[in-house]
C-alpha positions in Angstrom: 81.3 147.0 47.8 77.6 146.9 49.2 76.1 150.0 50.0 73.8 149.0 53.0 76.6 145.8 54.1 78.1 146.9 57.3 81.5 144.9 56.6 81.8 146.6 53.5 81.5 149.7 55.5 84.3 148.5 57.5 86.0 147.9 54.9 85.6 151.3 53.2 86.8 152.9 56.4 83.0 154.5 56.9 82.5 152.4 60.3 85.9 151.8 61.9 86.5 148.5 63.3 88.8 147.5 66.1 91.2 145.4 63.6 93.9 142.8 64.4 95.1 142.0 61.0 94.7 143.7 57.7 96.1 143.2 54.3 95.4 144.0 50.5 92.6 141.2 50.4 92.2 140.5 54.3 90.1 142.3 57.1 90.4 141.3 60.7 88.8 142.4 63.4 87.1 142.1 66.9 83.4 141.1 67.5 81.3 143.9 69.2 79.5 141.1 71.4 82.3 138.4 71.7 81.0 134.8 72.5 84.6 134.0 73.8 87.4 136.1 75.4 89.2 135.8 72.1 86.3 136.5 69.3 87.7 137.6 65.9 85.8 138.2 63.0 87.7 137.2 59.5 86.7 138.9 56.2 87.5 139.2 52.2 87.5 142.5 51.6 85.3 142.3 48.8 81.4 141.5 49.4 81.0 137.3 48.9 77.4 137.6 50.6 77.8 133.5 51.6 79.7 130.5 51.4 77.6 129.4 48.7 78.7 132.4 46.6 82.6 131.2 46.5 83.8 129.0 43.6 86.7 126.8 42.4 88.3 130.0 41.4 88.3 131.3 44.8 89.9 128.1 46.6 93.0 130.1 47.2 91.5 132.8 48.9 89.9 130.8 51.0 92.7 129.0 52.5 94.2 131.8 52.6 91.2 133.2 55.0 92.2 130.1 57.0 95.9 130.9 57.4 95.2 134.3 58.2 92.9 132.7 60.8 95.5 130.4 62.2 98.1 133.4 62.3 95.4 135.3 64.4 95.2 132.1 66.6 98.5 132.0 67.2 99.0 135.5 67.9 96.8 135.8 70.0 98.2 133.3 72.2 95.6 130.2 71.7 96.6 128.2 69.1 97.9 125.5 71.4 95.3 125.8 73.9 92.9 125.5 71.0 90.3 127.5 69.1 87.0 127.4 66.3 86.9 128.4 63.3 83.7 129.1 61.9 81.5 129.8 58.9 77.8 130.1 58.9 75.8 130.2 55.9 72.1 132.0 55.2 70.0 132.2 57.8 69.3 128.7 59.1 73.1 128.5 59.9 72.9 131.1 62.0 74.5 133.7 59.4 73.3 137.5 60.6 75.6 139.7 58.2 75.5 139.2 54.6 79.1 139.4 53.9 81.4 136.1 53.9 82.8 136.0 57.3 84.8 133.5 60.0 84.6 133.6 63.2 87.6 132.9 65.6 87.0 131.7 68.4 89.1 130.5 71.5 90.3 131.5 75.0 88.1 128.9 76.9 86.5 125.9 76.2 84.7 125.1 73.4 81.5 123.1 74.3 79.9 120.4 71.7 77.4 120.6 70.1 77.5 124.3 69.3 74.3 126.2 69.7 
């Protein structure tokens, strides 16, 4: 855990998020200013600060971050209808919290190219 890394706190409990799916390894939960009507946020529980911080060894976590996104999807109702997944890394790509996170999007539809 990261002291001054809000998912962390989240994680810890300290800042209580509106979660959808949790497990040992696996925080879910809504975005405070969703970009969709269905806007999840998907997290390790332990601090990766960026996708560049994940390794070979961490190949199956990380589909398993994508499963547990798909399950969200179809929970939620828009699997079929479709949805985005997405990652952004440092800065440039648009990443604003330090912590390793997905985003889940869906619920209307997705324009291209994004932002």
């Amino acid at each position: 855990m990261v002291d001054d890394c809000l998912f962390c706190k989240m994680v810890a409990g300290t800042i209580p998020p509106d979660t959808v799916y949790e497990d040992d390894e696996i925080l879910a939960f809504r975005d405070i200013h969703p970009q969709a009507p269905v806007h999840v946020l998907v997290i390790p529980k332990r601090h990766i600060t960026t996708l560049n911080d994940v390794g070979d060894a961490d190949a199956p976590f990380m589909g398993r971050l994508l499963l547990t996104a798909k399950r969200i999807a179809e929970e939620m109702e828009i699997a079929d209808t479709g949805y985005r997944a997405v990652i952004s890394c440092n800065r440039g790509g648009g990443q604003s919290v330090f912590h390793l996170h997905l985003h889940l999007l869906g619920g209307r539809r997705m324009k291209w190219p994004p932002g």
